[in-house]
N, C-alpha and C positions, 0 to 999 in steps of 0.2 A: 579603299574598299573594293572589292570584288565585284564586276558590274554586274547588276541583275540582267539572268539568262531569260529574255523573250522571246515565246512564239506566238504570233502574227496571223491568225485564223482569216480569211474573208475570200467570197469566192467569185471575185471582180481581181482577176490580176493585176491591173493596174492600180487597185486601192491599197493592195496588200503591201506589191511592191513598192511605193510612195510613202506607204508607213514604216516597212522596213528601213529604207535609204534617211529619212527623215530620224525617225529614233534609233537608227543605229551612232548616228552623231553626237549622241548624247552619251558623256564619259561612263555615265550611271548605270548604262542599259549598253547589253547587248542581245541581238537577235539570233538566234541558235535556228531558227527554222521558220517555212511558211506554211500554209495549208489552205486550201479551195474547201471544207468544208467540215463537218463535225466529225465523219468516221475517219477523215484525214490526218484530222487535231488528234484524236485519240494516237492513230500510231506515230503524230509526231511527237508527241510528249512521252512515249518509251524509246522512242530515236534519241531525239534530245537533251531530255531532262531541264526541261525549262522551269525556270524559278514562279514566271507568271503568263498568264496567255490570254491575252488581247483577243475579244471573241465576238464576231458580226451574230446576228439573229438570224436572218431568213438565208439560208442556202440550201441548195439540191443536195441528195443522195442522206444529210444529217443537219439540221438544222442546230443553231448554238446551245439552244433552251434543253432540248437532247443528248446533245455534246457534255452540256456543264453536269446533267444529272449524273452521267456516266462515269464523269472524272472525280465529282464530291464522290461517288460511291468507291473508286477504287484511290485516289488520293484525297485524300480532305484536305489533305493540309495545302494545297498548289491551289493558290487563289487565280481567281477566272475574271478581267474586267473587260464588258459589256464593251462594244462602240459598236453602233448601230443607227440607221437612219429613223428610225419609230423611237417613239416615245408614249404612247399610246397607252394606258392604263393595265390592258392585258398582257403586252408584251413585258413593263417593268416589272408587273407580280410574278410572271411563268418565270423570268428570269431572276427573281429575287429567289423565288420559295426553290428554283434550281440550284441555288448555292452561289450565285455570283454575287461577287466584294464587293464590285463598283459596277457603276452603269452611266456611262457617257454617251451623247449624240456626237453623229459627224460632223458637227460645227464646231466640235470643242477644238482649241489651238492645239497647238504642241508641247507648250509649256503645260496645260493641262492636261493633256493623256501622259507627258510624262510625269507628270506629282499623282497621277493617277498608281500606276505602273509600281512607284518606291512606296505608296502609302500602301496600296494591297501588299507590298514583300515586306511590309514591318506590321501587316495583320491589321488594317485600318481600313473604313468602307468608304469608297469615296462616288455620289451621285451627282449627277448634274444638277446645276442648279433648280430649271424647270423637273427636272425628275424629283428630287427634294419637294417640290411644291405640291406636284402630284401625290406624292404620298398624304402629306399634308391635308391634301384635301378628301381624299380620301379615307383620312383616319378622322376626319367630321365632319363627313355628308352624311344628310339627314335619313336616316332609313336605312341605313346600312350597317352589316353586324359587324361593327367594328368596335375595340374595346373603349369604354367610355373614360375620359379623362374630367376629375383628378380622382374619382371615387376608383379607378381599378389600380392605381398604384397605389393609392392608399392602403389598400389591402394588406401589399406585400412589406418581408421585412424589408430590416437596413441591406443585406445581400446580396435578396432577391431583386432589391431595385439595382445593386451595383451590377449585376450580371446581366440583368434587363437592359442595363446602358451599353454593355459589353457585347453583347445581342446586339444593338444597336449600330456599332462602330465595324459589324460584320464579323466578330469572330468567331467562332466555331467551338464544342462543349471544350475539344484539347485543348486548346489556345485561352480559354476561360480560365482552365483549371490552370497552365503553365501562370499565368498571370499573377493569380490568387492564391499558388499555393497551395491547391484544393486538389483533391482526386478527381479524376474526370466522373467516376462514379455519382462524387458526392453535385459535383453540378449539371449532373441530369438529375437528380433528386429537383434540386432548385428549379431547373428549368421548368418540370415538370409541375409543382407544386404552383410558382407563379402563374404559367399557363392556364392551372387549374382557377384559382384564384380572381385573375383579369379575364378570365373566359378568353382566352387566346385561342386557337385554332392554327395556326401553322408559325412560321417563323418570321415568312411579310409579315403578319399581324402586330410578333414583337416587335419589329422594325421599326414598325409604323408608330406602333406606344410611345418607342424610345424618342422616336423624332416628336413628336406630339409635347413629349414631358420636357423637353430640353434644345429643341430646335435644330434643323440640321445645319451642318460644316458646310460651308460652300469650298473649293476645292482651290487651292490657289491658282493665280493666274499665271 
């Protein structure tokens, strides 16, 4: 197999480069590029053409949460996973509802940013564990407009839940439809409809249903 093409976003050169040297060792992955920041990432990934891009939060000149919006809008399809020192409630939603697959802390190993790395390039959503919880808690703390379980899936159809689940694993309306056979058309209709339905409000929301109704993956070690 083809090693997936990585770039390596973070704007601590010593982090970046230690991740580059580190994952470039791995048969499965190779590293096509580095970048100190979000408007860096952007023109490394038309330099490049990296398969998937490893992306810190907080940096100068373009922050990650910034970076990912930018890149969902002009590639959807080039998945973005998180590693970052926060874990923080704000930072996994700005980063979720920005479009990113996965979202890892810097304590994760190596073996887990790379299972990280090949689940995002086969369209899979991979969180840290504590970040899974958080959602989790989230999607039933008390007072909070978050959709209710099990009366909001109940709602929807047979479909709309499997797409809800699909929503959930991180993919994207294309990648739903490639999956199922469906027009991309026809699964914004669903999308939409369920939405309507579970009173959902953005795509964290789905996320969060999804993990609520079926629990999250922990990411291998």
């Amino acid at each position: 197999m083809t090693p997936i093409r990585l770039l390596i976003v973070d704007d601590q050169a010593a982090v970046r480069d230690a991740l580059a040297v580190m994952l470039d060792l791995d048969p499965d992955i190779t590293v096509v590029g580095t970048a100190g920041n979000g408007k860096e990432a952007i023109a490394a990934v038309d330099e490049h053409g990296p398969e998937v891009v490893l992306m810190d939060l907080h940096m100068p000149v373009m922050g990650g949460v910034e970076a990912t919006t930018v890149l969902q809008q002009s590639r959807p399809e080039l998945p973005v996973v998180v590693l970052t020192t926060f874990e923080d409630d704000e930072s996994v939603l700005a980063a979720l509802r920005a479009g990113a697959r996965g979202y890892l802390t810097k304590d994760a190993n190596r073996g887990t940013i790379v299972q990280a790395v090949r689940s995002a390039h086969a369209g899979h959503a991979v969180l840290n564990p504590d970040v899974q919880m958080r959602l989790l808690n989230l999607a039933t703390r008390t007072g909070s407009p978050q959709p209710q379980e099990p009366d909001a899936a109940a709602q929807l159809t047979a479909r709309e839940r499997e797409i809800l689940d699909l929503i959930g694993q991180g993919l994207r309306n294309g990648e739903i439809a490639r999956r199922l056979y469906i027009s991309e058309a026809t699964v914004k209709t669903h999308v939409n409809n369920l939405f309507a339905k579970a009173g959902l409000h953005s795509r964290a929301d789905a996320v969060r249903l999804a993990l609520s109704r079926n629990g999250a993956t922990r990411p291998e070690e």
